[in-house]
C-alpha positions in Angstrom: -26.6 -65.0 -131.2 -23.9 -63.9 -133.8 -21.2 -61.4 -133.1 -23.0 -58.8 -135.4 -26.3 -58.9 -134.1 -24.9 -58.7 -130.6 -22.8 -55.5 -131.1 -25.8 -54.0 -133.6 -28.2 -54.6 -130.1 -25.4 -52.8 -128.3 -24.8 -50.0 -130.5 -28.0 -49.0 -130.8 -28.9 -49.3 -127.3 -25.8 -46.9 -126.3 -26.7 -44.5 -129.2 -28.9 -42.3 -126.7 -26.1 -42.2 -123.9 -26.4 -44.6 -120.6 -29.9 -44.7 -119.1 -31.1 -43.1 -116.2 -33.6 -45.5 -114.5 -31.7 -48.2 -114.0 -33.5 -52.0 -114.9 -33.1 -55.5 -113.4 -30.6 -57.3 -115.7 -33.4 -59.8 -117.4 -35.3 -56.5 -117.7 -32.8 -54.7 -119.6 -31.2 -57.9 -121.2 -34.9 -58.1 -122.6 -34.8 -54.2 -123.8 -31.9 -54.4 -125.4 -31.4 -58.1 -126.7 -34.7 -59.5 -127.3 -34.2 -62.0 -124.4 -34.2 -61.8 -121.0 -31.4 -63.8 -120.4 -28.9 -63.1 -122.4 -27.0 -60.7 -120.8 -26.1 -63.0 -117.8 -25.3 -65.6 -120.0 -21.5 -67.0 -120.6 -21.9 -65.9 -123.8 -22.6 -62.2 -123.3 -20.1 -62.0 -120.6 -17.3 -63.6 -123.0 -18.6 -61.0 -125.7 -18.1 -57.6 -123.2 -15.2 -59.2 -122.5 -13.3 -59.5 -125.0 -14.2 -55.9 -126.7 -13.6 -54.1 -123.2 -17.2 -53.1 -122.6 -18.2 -52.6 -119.2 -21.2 -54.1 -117.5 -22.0 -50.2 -116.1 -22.8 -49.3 -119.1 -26.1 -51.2 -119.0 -27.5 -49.6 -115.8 -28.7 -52.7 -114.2 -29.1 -54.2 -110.7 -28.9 -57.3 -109.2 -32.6 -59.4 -108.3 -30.6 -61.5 -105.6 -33.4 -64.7 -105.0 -35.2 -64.7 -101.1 -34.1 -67.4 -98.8 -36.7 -67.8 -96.2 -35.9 -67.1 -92.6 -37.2 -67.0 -89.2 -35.6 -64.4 -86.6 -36.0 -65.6 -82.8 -33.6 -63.1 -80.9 -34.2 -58.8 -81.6 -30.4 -58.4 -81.6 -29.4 -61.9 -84.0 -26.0 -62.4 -83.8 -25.6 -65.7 -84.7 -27.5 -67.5 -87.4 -27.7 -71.0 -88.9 -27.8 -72.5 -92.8 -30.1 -75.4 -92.5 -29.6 -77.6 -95.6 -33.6 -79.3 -95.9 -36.7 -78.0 -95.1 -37.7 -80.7 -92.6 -34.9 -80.5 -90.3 -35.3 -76.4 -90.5 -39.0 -76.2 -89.1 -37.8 -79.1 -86.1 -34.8 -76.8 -85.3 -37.4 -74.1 -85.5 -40.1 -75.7 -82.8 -37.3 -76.0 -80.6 -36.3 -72.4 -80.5 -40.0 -71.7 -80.1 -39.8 -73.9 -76.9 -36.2 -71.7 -76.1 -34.0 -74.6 -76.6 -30.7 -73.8 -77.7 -29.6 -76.1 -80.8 -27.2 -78.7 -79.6 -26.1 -76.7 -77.1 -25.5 -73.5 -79.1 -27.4 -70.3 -78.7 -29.0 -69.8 -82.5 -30.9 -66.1 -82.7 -31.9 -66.9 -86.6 -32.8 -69.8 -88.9 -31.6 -70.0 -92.7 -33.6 -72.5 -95.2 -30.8 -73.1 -97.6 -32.6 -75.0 -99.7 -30.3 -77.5 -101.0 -27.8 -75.8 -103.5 -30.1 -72.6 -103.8 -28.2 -71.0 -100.9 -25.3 -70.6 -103.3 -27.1 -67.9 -104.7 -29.4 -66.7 -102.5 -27.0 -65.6 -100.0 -26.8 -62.7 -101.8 -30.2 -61.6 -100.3 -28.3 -61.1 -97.2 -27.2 -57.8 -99.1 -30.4 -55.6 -99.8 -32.5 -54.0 -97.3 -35.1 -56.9 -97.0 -33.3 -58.5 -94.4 -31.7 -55.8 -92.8 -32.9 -56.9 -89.2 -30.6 -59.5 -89.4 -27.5 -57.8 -90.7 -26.3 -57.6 -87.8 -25.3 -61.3 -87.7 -21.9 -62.2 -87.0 -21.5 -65.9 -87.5 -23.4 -68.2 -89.5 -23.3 -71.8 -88.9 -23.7 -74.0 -91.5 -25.1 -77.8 -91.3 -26.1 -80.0 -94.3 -26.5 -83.6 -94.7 -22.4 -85.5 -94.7 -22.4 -86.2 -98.1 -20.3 -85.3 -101.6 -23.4 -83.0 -102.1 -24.2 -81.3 -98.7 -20.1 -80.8 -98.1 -19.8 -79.4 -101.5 -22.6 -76.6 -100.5 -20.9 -75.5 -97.9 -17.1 -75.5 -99.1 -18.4 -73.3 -102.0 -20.9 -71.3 -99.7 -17.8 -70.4 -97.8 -15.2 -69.7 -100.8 -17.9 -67.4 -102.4 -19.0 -65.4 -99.4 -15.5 -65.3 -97.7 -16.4 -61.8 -96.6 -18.8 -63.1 -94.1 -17.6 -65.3 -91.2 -19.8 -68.9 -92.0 -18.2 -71.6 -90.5 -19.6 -75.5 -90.4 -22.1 -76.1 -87.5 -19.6 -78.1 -85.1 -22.1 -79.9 -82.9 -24.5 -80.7 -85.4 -21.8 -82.3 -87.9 -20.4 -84.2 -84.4 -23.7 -85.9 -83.7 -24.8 -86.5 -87.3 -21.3 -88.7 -87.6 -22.1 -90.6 -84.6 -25.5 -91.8 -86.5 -23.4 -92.6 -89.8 -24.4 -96.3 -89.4 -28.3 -95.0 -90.0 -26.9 -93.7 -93.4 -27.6 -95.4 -97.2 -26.0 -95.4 -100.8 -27.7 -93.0 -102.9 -28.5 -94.0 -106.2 -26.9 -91.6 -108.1 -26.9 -91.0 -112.2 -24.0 -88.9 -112.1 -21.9 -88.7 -108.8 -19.8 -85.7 -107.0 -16.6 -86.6 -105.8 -15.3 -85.1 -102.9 -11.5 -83.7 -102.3 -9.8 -83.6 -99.0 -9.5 -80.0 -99.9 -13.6 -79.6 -99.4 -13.4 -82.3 -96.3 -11.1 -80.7 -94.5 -13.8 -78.3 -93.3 -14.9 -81.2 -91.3 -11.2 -81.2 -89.9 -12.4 -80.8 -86.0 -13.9 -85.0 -86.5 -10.3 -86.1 -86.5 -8.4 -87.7 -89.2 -10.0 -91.5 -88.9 -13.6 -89.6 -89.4 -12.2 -88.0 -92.2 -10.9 -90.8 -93.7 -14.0 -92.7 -93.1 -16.2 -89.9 -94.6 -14.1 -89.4 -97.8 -14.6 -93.0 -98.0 -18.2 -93.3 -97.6 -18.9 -90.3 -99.5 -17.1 -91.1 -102.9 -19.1 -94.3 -102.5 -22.6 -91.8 -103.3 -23.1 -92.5 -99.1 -25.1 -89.6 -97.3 -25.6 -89.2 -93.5 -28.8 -87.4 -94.1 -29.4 -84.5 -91.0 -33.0 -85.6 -90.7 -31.6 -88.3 -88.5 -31.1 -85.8 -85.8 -34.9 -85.3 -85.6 -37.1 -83.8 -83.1 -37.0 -86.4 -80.4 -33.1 -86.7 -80.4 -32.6 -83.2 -80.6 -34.8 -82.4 -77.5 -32.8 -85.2 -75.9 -30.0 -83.2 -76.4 -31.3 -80.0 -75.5 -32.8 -81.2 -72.2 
């Protein structure tokens, strides 16, 4: 969209003063642009921007995405990010049998969903999940690979006003199985710093090593090797 037609859109939406009833921002970027996602786009953003314009003048809220969750405790104070789907419904059985996961008292499961939790965090803000806003700590545990330590460094940096810290245990037992791991064939790779690894600090230096190794080779320790058998192992 040219620079004309974007501040003609603009000016003639603002002509009648600031809304009222405030819209979801596909909603009003539909209204007032003809598309619904224009005004989140880089492109929009660079224009109000660069001609001072402030986002408030649009009267728009936020339609953070749902991550899916499952509460155990009535008072949740600690919770844990679960990466994939299959490794969330085993943790989940065994807090239905009143296990503790690896050891650690867990009052609420997350389904990150892969990269999705990078967003949908965000759901943690509205009043949908206010029974569980009372969470203190959330764990975090992925798969040890470029990808899964990635999420969470990011996760982290993003939401630094919420204490998330990796899941200890789980990262511990998922490094002992690193031999059960595989080469990933990737099309295009992600690289992995020692700034990002170093969240894995508490593994010691060699495992570090090893894992920035393994990892910028496209290797993933996936955390479906700490299945249901060997977690109930653990837990018994």
């Amino acid at each position: 969209m040219d620079a004309k037609k974007i501040n003609d859109c603009i000016m003639n939406f603002i002509k009648d003063g600031k809304p009222n009833i405030p819209l979801s921002i596909n909603e009003r970027s539909l209204q007032v642009f003809g598309d619904e996602k224009f005004l989140a786009s880089s492109e929009c953003k660079k224009f109000l921007s660069k001609h001072g314009i402030s986002m408030g003048i649009f009267n728009v809220y936020k339609t953070p995405e749902p991550f899916i969750y499952f509460k155990y405790s009535d008072n949740p104070k600690t919770a844990l990010i679960i990466e994939n789907k299959d490794t969330w419904y085993t943790m989940r059985k065994l807090l239905l049998k009143g296990h503790q996961i690896c050891g650690v008292t867990i009052d609420v499961l997350i389904y990150g969903e892969g990269r999705k939790i990078q967003n949908s965090f965000q759901y943690m803000e509205v009043e949908d999940t206010n029974e569980i806003h009372g969470v203190e700590t959330f764990y975090y545990f992925g798969d040890i690979d470029s990808s899964g330590i990635d999420i969470m460094y990011k996760l982290i940096k993003e939401y630094s006003g919420y204490h998330i810290v990796p899941f200890v245990p789980g990262y511990e037992n998922l490094y002992e199985k690193r031999e059960y791991g595989r080469v990933k064939d990737l099309k295009l790779a992600v690289s992995i710093s020692y700034k990002e690894l170093a969240l894995l600090k508490f593994l010691g230096d060699k495992a570090l090593d090893d894992i920035y190794t393994l990892c910028n080779h496209n290797y993933i320790i996936p955390q479906e090797l700490l299945n249901y058998n060997v977690l109930t192992e653990k837990a018994s």
